[in-house]
C-alpha positions as a printed NumPy array, in Angstrom:
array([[  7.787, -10.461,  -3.553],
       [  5.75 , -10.691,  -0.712],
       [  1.399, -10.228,  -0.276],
       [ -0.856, -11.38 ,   2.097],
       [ -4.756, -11.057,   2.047],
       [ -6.3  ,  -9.062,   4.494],
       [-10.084,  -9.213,   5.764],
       [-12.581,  -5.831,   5.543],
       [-11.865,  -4.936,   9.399],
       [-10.149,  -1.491,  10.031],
       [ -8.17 ,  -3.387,  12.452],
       [ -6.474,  -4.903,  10.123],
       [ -4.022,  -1.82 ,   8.817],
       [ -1.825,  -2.411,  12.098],
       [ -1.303,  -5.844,  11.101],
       [ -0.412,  -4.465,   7.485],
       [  2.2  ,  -1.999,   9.156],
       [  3.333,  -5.44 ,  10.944],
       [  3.403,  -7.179,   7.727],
       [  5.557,  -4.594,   5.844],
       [  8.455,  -3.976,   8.929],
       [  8.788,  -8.416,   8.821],
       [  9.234,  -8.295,   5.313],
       [ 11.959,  -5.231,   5.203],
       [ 13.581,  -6.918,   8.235],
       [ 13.514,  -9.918,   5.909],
       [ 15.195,  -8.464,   3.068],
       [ 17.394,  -6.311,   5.345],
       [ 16.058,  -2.986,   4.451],
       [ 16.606,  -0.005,   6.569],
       [ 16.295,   3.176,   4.53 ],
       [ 12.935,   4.594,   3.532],
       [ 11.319,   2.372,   5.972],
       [  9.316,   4.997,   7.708],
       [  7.469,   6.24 ,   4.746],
       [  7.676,   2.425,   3.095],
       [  5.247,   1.817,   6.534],
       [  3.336,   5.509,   6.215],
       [  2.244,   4.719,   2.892],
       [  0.823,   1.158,   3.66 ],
       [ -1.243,   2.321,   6.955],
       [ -2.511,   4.991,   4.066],
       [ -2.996,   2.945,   1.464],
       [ -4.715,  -0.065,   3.272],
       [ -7.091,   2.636,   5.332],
       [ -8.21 ,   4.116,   1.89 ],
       [ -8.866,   0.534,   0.411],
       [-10.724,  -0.178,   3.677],
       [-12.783,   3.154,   3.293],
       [-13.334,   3.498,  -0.776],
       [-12.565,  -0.072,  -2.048],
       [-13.227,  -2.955,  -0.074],
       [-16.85 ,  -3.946,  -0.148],
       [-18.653,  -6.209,   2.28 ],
       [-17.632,  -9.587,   2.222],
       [-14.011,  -8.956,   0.643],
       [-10.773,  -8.457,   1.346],
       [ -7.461,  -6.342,  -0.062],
       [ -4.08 ,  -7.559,  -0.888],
       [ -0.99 ,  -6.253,   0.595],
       [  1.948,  -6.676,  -1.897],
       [  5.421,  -5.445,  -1.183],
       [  8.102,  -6.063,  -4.113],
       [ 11.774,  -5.275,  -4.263],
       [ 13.263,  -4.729,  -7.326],
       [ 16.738,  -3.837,  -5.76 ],
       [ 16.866,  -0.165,  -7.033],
       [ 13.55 ,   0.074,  -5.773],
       [ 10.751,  -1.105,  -3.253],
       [  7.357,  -0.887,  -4.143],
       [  3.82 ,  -1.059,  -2.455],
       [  0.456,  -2.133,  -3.594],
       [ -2.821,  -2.558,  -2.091],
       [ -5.14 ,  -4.38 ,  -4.058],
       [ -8.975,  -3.547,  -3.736],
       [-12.079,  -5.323,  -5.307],
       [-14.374,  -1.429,  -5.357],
       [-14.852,   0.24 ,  -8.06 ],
       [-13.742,   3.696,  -9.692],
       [-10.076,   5.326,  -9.287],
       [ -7.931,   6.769,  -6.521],
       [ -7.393,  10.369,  -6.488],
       [ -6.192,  12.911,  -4.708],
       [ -8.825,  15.497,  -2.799],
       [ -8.734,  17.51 ,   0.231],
       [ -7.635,  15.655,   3.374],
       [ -7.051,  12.027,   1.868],
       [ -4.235,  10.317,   2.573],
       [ -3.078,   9.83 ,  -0.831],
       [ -1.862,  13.699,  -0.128],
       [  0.386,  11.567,   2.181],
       [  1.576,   9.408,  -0.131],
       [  2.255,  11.569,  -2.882],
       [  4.732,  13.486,  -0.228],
       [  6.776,  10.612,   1.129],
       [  6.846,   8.024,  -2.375],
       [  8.931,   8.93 ,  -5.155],
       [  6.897,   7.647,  -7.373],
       [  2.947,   6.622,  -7.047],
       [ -0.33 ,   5.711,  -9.607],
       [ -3.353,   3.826,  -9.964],
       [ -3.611,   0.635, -12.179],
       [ -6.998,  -0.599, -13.253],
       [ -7.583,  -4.756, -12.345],
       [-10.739,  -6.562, -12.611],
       [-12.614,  -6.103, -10.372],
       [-10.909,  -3.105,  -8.732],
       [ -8.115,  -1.627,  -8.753],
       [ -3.979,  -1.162,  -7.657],
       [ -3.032,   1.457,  -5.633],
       [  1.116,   1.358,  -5.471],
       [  4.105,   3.978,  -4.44 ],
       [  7.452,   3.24 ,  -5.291],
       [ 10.956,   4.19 ,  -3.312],
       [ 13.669,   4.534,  -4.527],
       [ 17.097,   2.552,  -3.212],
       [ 18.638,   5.647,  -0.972],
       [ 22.474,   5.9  ,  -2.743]])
């Protein structure tokens, strides 16, 4: 597992992107890493415009579980992701195999989940 904290600046989902390719080169990954990188630009610009407020900051946390790599951005806002017209979570529904919400307090976890290409 790998996270790092990120400050409320828009700015700042390049630098996730960053974040995510170091830690696949890391581990060695190579499949899936274009939507693995898709889904974190999406997911950090939807914490950034729904559930960051002022003053705090999201976590970036990518885990590999082998047979699986997962995302989550972790946000301090309230209420639940969901999918409506023209969000990006339309995005990551398409690309992830596998994606949710978890509830944390305060906040929340938005994560998508690829699967190991065979």
């Amino acid at each position: 597992m790998r996270e790092r904290l990120f400050p409320r600046a828009f700015q700042t989902v390049a630098s996730a992107r960053d974040f995510a390719c170091e830690t696949l080169d890391a581990w060695g990954v190579k499949g899936r890493r274009d939507d693995l990188v898709l889904c974190v630009s999406e997911l950090a610009t939807n914490a950034l415009r729904y559930g960051v407020p002022r003053g705090r900051s999201y976590r970036l946390r990518l885990l590999n579980f082998g047979c699986c790599l997962r995302v989550e951005v972790h946000d301090s806002g309230p209420g639940r992701s969901r999918i409506t017209p023209g969000t990006g979570l339309r995005i990551v529904e398409a690309v992830s195999d596998l994606w949710g919400v978890l509830p944390r307090s305060p906040g929340k976890v938005v994560w998508a989940e690829f699967h190991a290409d065979e």
